[in-house]
C-alpha positions, 0 to 999 in steps of 0.5 A: 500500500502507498499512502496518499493525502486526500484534499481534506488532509486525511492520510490515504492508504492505496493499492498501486496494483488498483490504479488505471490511470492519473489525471492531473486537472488541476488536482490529481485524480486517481482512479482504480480498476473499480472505477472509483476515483480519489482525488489527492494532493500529491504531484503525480511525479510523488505517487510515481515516487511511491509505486516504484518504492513500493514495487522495490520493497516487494521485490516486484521489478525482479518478476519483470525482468 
């Protein structure tokens, strides 16, 4: 899970593998394979950041090779 911040300031905690897509208009709009959308205050470079870290963590870029 990465941690993310929702507009209201409350700390978010997402599955990356759930994200479809990022749209940055003019906040940063998340939205998951569900289709639900959550809009949060990071730069879309910061939830990059976060996936990539996440994915290191668990060792997921060795599957990818």
């Amino acid at each position: 899970m990465i941690e993310v911040t929702r507009l209201n300031g409350k700390k978010y905690w997402i599955n990356p593998h759930q994200i479809e897509s990022m749209e940055n208009n003019p906040d940063l709009t998340l939205t998951l394979l569900s289709g639900k959308k959550v809009v949060v205050m990071e730069k879309p470079e910061q939830v990059v950041d976060k996936i990539v870290e996440y994915r290191r963590r668990i060792g997921g870029f060795h599957q990818e090779l």
